[in-house]
C-alpha positions in Angstrom: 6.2 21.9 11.3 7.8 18.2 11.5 5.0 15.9 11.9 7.5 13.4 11.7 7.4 12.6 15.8 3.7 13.1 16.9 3.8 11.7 20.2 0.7 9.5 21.4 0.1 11.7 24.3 -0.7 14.6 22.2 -2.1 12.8 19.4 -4.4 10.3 21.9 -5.8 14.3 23.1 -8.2 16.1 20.9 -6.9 16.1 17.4 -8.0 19.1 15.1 -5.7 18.0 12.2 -6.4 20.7 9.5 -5.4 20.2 5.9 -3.9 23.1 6.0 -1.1 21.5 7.9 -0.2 19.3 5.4 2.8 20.9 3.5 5.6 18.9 5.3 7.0 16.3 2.3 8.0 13.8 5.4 5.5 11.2 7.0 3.3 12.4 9.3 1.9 8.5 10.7 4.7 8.3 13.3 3.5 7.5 16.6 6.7 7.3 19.5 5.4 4.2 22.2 5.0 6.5 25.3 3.9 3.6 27.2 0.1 5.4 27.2 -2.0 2.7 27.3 -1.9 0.8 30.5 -5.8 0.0 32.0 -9.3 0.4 30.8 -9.3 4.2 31.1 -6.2 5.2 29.4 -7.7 2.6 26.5 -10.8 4.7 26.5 -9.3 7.7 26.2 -7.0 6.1 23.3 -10.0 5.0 21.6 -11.5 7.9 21.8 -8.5 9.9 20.6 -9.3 7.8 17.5 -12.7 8.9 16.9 -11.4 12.6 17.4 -9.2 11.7 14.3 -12.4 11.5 12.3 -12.9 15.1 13.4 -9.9 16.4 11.2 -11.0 18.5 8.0 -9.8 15.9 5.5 -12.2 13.4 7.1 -14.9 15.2 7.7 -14.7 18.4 5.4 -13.2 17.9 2.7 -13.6 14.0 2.3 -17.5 14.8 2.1 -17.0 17.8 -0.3 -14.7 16.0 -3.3 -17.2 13.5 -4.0 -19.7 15.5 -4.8 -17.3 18.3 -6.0 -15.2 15.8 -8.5 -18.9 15.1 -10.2 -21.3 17.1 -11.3 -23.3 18.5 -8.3 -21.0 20.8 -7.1 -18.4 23.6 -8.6 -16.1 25.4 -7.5 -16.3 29.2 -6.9 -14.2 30.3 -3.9 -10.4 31.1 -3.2 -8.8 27.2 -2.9 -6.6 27.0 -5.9 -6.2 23.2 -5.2 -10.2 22.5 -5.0 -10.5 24.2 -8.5 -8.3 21.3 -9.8 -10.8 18.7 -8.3 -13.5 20.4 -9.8 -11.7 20.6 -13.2 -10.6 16.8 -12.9 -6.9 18.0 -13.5 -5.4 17.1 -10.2 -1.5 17.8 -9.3 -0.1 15.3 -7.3 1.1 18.3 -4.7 -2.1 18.9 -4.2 -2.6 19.7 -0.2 -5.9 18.7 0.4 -5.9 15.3 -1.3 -2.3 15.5 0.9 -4.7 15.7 3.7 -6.7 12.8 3.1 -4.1 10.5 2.3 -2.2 11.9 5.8 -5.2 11.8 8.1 -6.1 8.6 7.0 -2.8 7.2 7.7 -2.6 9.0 10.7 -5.8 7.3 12.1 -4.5 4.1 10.9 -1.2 4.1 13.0 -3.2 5.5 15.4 -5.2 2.5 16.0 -2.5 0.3 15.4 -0.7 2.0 18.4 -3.5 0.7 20.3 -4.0 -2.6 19.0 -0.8 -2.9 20.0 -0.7 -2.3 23.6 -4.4 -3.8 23.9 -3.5 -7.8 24.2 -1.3 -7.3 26.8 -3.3 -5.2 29.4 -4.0 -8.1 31.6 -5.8 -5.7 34.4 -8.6 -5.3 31.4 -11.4 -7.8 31.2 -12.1 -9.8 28.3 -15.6 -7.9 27.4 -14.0 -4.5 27.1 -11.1 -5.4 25.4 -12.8 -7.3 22.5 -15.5 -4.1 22.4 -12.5 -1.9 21.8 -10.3 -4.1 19.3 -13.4 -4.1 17.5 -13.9 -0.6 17.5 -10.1 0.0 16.2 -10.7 -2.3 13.7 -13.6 -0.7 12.0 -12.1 2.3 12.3 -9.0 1.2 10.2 -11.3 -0.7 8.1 -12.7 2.7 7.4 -9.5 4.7 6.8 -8.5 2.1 4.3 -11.7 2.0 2.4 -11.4 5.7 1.9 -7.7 5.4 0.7 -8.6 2.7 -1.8 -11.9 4.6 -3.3 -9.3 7.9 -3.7 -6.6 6.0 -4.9 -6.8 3.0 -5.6 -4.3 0.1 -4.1 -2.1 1.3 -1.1 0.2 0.5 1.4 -1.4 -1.4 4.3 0.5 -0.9 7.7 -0.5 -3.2 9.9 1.4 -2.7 12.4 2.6 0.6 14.4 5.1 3.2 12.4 7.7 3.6 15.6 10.7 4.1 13.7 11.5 6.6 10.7 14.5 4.3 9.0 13.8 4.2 5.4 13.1 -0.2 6.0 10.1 1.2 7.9 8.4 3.9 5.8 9.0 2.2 2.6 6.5 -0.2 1.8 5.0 -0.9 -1.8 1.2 -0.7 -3.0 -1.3 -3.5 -2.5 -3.5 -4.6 -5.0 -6.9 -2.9 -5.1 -8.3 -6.6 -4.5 -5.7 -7.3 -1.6 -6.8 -3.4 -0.1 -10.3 -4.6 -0.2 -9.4 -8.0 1.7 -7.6 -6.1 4.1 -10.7 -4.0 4.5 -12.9 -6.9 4.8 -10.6 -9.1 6.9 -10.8 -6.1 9.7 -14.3 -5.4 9.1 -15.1 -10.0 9.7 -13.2 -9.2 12.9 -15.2 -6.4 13.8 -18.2 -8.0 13.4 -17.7 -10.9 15.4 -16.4 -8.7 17.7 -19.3 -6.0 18.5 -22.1 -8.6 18.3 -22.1 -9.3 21.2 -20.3 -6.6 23.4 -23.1 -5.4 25.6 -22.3 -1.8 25.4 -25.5 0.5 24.8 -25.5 1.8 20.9 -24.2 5.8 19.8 -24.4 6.4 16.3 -21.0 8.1 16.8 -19.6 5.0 18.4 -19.0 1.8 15.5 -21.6 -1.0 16.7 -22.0 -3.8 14.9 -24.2 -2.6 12.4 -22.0 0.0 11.8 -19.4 -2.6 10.7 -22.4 -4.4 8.5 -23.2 -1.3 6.7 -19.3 -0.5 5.9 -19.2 -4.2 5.0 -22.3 -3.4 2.5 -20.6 -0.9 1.0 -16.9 -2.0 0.4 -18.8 -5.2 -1.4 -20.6 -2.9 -3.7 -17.1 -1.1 -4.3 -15.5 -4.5 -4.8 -18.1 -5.3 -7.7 -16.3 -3.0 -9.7 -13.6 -5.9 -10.0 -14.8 -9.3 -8.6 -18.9 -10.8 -8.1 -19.6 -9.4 -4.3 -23.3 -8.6 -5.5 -24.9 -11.0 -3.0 -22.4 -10.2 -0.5 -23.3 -6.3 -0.6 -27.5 -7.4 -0.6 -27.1 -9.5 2.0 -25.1 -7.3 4.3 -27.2 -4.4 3.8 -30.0 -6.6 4.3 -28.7 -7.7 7.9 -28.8 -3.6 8.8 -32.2 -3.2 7.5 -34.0 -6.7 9.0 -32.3 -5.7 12.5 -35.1 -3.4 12.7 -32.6 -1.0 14.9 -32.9 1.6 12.3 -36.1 3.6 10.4 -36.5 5.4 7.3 -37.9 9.3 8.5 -41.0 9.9 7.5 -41.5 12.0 4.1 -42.3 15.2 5.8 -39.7 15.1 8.2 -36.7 14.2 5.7 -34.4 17.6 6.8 -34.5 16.1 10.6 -31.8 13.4 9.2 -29.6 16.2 9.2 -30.2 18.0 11.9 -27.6 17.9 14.5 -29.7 18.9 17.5 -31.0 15.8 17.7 -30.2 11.8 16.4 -32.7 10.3 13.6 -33.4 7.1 13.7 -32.2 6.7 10.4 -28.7 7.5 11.6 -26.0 4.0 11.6 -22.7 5.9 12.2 -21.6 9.9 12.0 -18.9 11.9 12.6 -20.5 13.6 16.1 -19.5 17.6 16.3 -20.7 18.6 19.6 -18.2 19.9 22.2 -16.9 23.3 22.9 -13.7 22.6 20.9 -14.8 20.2 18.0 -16.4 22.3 15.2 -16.5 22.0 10.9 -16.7 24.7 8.5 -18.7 22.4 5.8 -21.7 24.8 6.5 -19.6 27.7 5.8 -18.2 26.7 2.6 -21.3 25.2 1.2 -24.7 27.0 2.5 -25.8 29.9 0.4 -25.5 32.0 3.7 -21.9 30.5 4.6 -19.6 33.4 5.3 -16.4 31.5 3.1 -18.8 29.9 0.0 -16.5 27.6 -1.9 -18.9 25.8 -3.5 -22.4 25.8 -5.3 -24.8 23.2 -6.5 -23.9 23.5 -10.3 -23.6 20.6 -12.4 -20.6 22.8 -14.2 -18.9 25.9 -14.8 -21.3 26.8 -17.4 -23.9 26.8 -14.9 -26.6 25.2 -17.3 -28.2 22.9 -15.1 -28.5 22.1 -10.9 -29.0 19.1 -9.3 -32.1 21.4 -8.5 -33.8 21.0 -11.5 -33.6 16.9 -11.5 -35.7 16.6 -8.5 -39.2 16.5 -9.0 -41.3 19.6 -7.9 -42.8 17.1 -5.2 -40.1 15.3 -3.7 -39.9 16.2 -0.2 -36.3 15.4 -0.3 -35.6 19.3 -2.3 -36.2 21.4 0.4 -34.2 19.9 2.6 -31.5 19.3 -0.2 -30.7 22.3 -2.2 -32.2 25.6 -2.4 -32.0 28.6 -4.8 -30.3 31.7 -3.8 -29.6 35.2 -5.5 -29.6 33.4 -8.5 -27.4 30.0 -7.4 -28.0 26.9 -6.0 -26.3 25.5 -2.3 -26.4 22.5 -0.2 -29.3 22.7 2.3 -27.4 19.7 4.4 -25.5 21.7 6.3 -26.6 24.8 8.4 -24.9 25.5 11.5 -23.0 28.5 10.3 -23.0 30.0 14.1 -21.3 26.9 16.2 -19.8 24.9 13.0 -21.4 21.4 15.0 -23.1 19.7 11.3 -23.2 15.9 12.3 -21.4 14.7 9.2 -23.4 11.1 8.3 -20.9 8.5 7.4 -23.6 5.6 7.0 -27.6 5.7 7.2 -30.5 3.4 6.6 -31.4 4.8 3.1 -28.3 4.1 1.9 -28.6 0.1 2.7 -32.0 0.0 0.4 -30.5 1.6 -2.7 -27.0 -1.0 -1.9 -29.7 -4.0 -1.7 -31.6 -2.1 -4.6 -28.7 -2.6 -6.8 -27.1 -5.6 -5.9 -30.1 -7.7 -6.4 -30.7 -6.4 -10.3 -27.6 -7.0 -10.7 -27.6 -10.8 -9.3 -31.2 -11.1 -11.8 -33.3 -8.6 -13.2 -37.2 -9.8 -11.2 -40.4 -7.5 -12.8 -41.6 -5.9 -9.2 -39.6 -8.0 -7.6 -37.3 -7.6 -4.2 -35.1 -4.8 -6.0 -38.1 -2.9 -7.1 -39.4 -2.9 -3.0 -36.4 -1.5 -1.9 -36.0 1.4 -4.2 -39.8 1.8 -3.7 -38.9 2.4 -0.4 -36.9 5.5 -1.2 -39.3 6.9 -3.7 -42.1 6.4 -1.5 -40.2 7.8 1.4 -39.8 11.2 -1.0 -43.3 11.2 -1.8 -43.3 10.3 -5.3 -44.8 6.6 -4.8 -43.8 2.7 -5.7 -41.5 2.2 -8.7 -42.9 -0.6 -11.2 -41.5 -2.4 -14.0 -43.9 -0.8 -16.5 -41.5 2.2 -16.5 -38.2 0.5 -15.7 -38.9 -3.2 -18.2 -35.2 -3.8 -18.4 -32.1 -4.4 -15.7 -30.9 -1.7 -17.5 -33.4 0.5 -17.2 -33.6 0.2 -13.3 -29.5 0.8 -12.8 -30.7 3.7 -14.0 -33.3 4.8 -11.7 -30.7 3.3 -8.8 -28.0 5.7 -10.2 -30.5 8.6 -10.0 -32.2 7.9 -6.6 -28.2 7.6 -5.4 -28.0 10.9 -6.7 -30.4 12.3 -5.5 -31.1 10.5 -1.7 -27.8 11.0 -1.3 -26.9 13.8 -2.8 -23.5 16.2 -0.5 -22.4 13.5 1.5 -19.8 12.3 -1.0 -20.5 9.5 -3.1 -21.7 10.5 -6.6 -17.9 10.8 -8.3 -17.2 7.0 -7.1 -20.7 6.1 -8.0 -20.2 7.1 -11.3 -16.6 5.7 -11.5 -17.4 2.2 -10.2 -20.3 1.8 -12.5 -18.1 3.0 -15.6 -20.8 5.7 -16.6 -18.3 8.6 -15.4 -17.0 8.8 -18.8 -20.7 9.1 -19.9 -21.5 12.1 -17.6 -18.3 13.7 -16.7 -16.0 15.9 -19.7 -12.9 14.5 -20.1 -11.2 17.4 -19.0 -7.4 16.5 -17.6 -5.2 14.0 -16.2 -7.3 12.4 -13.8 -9.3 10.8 -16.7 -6.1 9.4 -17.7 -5.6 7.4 -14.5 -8.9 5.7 -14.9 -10.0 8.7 -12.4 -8.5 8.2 -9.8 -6.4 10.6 -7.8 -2.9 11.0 -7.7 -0.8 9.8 -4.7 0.7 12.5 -2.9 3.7 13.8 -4.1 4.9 14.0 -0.4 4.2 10.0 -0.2 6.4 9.4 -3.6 9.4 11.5 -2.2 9.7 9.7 0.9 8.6 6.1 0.1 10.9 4.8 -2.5 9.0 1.4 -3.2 5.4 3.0 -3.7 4.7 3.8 -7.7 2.4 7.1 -8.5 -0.8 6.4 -10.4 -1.0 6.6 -14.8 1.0 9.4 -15.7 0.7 11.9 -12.8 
């Protein structure tokens, strides 16, 4: 298969990328200008051809599985050779399904850029619906590129769409992780601005503006790592939680977040699995009744501890989390084993109190002050009550408890391996165990990336 000339048409359709597909060594973000997008309906169904991008199993599979899978609450025990080298932390840079990742996301970048393209000129549009859908492009390349830089680090940004396959066009050298980031947030300011005002009703599986807050929130807490964003990061995820648009679920009904029959309230922004032809094996390779089990809720291969066994006996959260079977653990997140529709949450309300939770300690430790509320909020939420600083007395002591209610609250949808790395305790929790260790953990670019772009440099020693 040449994915070398995807044409809009079929790409702007319902796209059911697999990672499987990924073998081919030559770019597969090419996008040929079919003259597609000419009035508000073909710029609908372009937009929309975007989301269905997030559909693809690097996005929405796989992209969930490796952070959780890279760490240390989930191992590997099924047939994917290339999955047992994320588990292990020793990574090859041919390595298909992180090929996937890096392809999809690029995919949905040029994607967008196609349209963001065509969308100034389209003069038979009105104002309103043009800005609504710029904005929605924009988060959703904002997004892509927050994914490439958490896997890898500084990349390529195209701006602009890939129409051409000379070698001036696909070669084009790494940007800074800072200048990735200011990309991100550059795209994301626009977005903002954008959706604030658009008038279109909100669907968690359409970007609104609090959407773009939340993804904001986040990137600054990623950005930390590097440069002082902490207020940045509080105060965005502040803005999502005083708009009062959104609602922690009450402690009993915690397992309705993740039910796909039905929206929570806690629900910003998912990946929406819902029509005849848009499914997900996530529940199959991760529920203890999935028919193709890859993985189980081990901490590692020696099987001497579960993610199980640090939740409390009375955290409402467990049930709903992981459960014990035949002797393992699974991910109780994901169900659907008969249709394959699993919502897969990209950004919810609990995640905005433990960002705030954390950026405040880190801007000042305050005894029970506005930090100690918000992660209050999550314990209380899981029905093990307020948080106080008679047992967390130090800043220390309550980046801590963040980094375990992160774990926990959070726990299979992706985030403890870049938790852990942007914090610097992976080297505390994780064995040093390979080459991705080496390359201050992070993942190698594809080897199908180095072979046709002859500016961009491979990470460490890969």
């Amino acid at each position: 298969m040449n994915m070398k000339y995807t044409f809009l048409i079929v790409i702007l359709s319902l796209i059911t990328f697999s990672s499987c597909e990924v073998l081919d060594v030559e770019p597969s973000n090419l996008i040929m200008d079919e003259d597609a997008i000419v009035d508000l309906k073909s710029l609908q169904f372009a937009v929309n051809g975007a989301y269905n991008q997030l559909q693809s199993t690097p996005f929405a599979e796989d992209g969930i599985i490796f952070g959780d899978l890279a760490a240390d609450n989930w191992i590997h025990v099924g047939s994917k050779k290339e999955y047992a080298q994320i588990d292990n932390n020793q990574l090859l840079a041919t390595n298909i399904y992180v090929e996937g990742i890096w392809n999809s996301c690029y995919d949905e970048i040029n994607i967008v850029n196609n349209i963001l393209d065509k969308l100034e000129a389209l003069d038979n549009v009105e104002e309103v619906d043009k800005n609504y859908y710029k904005g929605q492009c924009l988060f959703l390349r904002g997004l892509s590129y927050s994914v490439l830089v958490k896997y890898f680090g500084g990349v390529p940004l195209r701006l602009e769409p890939t129409k051409s396959t000379d070698q001036a066009s696909l070669n084009i050298a790494r940007a800074s992780v800072l200048e990735t980031y200011n990309q991100i947030l550059s795209d994301l300011e626009d977005a903002e601005l954008l959706l604030s005002e658009s008038g279109y009703n909100r669907n968690p599986s359409f970007a609104d503006v609090y959407a773009v807050k939340a993804l904001m929130a986040r990137v600054y807490l990623y950005m930390s790592e590097f440069e002082d964003h902490w207020q940045d990061a509080a105060d965005k995820a502040n803005e999502v939680i005083e708009s009062h648009n959104f609602s922690l679920e009450d402690s009993t009904s915690y397992g309705d977040i993740f039910d796909e029959s039905s929206v929570s309230k806690e629900i910003i922004f998912q990946i929406d699995f819902k029509n005849d032809d848009d499914n997900n094996a996530i529940a199959d390779w991760t529920n203890a009744n999935g028919s193709r089990i890859e993985v189980q809720a081990w901490d590692s291969k020696e099987k001497e501890s579960s993610i199980y066994d640090v939740f409390e006996s009375n955290d409402y959260r467990l049930d709903a989390t992981v459960i014990e079977a035949s002797g393992n653990y699974y991910s109780e997140k994901y169900g659907d084993l008969t249709e394959g529709k699993d919502n897969v949450i990209l950004f919810r309300l609990a995640e905005m109190y433990l960002i705030r939770a954390e950026a405040l300690n880190e801007i000042s430790y305050v005894v029970n002050g506005d930090a100690f509320d918000m992660l209050s909020a999550i314990t209380k939420r899981a029905g093990l009550g307020a948080i106080s600083a008679a047992s967390y007395p130090t800043s220390n002591a309550f980046r801590l408890a963040v980094e375990q209610q992160r774990r926990l609250e959070l726990a299979f949808e992706g985030h403890r391996f870049f938790d852990l790395r942007r914090t610097g305790r992976i080297d505390d929790i994780l064995p040093s165990t390979g080459n991705m260790d080496d390359n201050n953990w992070l993942f190698p670019i594809p080897q199908s990336e180095i072979d046709t772009n002859e500016l961009i440099e491979q990470n460490g020693n890969y």
